[in-house]
BAFI-3210 file (N, C-alpha, C; in Angstrom, 3 decimals, decimal comma, padded with zeros to 6 digits):
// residues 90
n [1|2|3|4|5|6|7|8|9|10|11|12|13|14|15|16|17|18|19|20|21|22|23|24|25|26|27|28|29|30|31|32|33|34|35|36|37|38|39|40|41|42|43|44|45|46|47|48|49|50|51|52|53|54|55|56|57|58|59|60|61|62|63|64|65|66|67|68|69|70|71|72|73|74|75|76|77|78|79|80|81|82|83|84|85|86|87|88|89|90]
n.u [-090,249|-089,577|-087,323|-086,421|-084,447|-084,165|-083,065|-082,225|-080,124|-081,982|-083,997|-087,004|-088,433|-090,094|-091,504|-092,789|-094,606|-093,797|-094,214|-092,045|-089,559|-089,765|-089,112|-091,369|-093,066|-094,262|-093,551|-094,872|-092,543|-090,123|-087,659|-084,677|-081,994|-079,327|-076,740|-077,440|-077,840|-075,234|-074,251|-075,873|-074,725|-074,885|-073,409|-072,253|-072,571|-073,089|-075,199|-078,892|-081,109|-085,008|-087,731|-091,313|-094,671|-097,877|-098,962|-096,341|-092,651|-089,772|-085,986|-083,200|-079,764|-077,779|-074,750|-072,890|-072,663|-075,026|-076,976|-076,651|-076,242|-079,517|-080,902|-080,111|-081,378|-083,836|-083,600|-082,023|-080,199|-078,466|-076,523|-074,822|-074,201|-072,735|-070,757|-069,246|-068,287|-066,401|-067,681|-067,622|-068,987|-066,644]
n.v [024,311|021,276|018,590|015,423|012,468|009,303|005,929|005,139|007,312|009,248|012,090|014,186|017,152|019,630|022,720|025,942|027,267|030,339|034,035|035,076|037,809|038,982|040,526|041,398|041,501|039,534|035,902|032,839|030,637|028,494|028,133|026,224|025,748|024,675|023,409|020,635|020,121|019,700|017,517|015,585|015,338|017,665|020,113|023,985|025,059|022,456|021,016|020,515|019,148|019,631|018,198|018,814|018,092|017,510|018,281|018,036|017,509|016,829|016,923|016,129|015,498|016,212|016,223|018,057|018,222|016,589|018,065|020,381|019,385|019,052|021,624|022,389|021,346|022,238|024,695|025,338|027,561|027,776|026,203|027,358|029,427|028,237|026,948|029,074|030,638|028,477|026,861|024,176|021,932|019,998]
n.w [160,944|160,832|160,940|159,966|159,964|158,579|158,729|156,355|155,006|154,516|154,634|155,782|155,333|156,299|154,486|154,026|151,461|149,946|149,009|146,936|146,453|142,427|139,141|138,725|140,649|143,329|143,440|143,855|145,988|146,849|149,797|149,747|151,346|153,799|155,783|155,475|153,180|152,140|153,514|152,348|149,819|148,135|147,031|146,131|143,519|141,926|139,601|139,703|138,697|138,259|138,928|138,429|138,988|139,069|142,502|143,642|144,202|142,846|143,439|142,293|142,108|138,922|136,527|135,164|132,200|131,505|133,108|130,734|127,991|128,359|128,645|126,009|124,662|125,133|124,151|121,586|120,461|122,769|122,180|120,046|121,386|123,367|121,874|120,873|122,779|123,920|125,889|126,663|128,803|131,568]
ca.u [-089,377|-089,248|-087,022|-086,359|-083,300|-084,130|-081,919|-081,005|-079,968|-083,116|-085,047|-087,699|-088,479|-091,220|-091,240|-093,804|-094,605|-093,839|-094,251|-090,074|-089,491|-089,270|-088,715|-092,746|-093,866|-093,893|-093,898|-094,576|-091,275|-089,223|-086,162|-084,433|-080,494|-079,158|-075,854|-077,748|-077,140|-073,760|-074,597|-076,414|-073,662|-074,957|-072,383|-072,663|-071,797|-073,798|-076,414|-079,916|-082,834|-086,462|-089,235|-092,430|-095,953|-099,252|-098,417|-095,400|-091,432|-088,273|-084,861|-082,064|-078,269|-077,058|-073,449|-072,711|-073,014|-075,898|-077,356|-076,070|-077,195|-081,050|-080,627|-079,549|-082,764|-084,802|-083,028|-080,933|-079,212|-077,561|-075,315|-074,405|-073,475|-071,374|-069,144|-068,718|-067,706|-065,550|-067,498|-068,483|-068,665|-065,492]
ca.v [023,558|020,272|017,499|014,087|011,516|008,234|005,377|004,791|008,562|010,173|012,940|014,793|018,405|020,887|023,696|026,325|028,242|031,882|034,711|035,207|038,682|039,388|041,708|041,936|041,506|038,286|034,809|031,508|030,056|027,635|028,304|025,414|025,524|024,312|022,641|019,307|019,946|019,137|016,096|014,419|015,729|018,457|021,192|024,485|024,514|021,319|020,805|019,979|018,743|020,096|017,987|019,598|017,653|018,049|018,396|016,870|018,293|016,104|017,500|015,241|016,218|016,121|015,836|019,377|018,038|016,309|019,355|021,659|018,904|019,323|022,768|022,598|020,553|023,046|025,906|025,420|028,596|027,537|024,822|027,646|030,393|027,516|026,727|030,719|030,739|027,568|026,226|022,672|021,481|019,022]
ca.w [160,081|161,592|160,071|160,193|159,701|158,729|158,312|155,247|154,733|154,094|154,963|155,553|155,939|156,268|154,376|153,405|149,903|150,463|148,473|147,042|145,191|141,106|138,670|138,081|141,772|143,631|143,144|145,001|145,754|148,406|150,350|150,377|152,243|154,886|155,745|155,644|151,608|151,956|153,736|151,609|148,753|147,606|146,902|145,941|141,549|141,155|138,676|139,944|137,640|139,298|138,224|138,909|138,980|140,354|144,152|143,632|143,644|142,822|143,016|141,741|141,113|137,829|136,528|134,432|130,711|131,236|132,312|129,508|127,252|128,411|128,457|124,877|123,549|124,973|123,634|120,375|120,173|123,574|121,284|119,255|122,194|123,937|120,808|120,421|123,865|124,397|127,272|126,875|130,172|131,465]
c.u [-088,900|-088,557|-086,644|-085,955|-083,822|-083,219|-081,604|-080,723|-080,766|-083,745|-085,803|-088,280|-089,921|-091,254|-093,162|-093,346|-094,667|-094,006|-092,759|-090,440|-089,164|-089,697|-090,344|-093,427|-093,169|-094,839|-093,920|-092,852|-091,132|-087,887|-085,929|-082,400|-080,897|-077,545|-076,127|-077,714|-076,330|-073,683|-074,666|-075,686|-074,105|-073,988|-072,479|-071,781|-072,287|-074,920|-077,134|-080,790|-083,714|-087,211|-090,173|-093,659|-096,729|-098,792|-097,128|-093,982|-090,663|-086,783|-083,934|-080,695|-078,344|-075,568|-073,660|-073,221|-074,430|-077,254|-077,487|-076,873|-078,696|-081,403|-080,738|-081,068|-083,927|-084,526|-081,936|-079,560|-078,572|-076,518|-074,454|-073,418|-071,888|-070,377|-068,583|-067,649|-066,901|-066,122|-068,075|-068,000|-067,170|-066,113]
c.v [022,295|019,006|016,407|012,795|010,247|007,055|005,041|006,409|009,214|011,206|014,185|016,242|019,490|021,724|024,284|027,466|029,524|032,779|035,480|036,530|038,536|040,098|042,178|041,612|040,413|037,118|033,752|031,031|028,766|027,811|027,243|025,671|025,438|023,340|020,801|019,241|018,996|017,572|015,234|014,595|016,505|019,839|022,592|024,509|023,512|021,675|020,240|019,511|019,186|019,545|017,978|018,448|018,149|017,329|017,640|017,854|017,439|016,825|016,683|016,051|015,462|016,382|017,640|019,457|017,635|017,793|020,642|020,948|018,919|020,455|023,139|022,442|021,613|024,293|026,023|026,491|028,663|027,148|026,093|028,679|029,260|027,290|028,265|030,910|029,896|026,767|024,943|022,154|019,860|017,701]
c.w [160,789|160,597|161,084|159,659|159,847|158,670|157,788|154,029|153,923|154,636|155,275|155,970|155,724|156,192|153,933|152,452|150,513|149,608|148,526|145,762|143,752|140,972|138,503|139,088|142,856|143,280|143,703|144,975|147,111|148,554|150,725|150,662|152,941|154,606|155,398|154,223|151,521|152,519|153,117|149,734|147,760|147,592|145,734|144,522|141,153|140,199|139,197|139,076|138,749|138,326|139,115|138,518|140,135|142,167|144,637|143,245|143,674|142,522|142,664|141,257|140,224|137,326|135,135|132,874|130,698|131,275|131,220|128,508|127,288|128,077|126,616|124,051|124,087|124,172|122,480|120,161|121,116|122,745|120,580|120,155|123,150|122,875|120,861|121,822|124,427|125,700|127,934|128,253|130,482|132,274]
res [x|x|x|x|x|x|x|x|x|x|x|x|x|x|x|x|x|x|x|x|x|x|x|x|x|x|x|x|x|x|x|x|x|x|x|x|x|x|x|x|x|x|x|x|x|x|x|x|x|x|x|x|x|x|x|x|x|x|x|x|x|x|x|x|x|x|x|x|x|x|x|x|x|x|x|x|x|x|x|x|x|x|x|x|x|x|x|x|x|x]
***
């Protein structure tokens, strides 16, 4: 796991795909923590986005609504469980 601080607060780390348990065996995954999260202002309760392409991973925070709102357009009957439940994000 070798990383590497560049200077305009970036960088880069070397991980490898492992085989991470589920309920129907296992599945490729990545472990990513580390205090260097918090660093770069990641905190634990944030919202991430993961966009996936061919050989390709982007993580990006997101702000709470915006996530809920994506969330929503994939899944309709979210919109309906959050009003039931009061919990539009603040």
């Amino acid at each position: 796991m070798a990383k590497k601080v560049t200077a305009n607060r970036r960088m880069e780390k070397l991980l490898k795909v492992c085989n991470l348990p589920q309920a129907s065996g296992y599945v490729p995954g990545i472990n990513l923590k580390g205090k260097y999260l918090m660093e770069f202002g990641f905190s634990p309760g944030d919202f991430v986005k993961v966009e996936v392409g061919d050989n390709k991973i982007v993580i990006s925070k997101t702000d709470a609504s915006k996530a809920v709102s994506d969330m929503v357009k994939r899944n309709p009957v979210l919109s309906k469980l959050i009003d039931s439940f009061d919990l539009t994000p603040v």
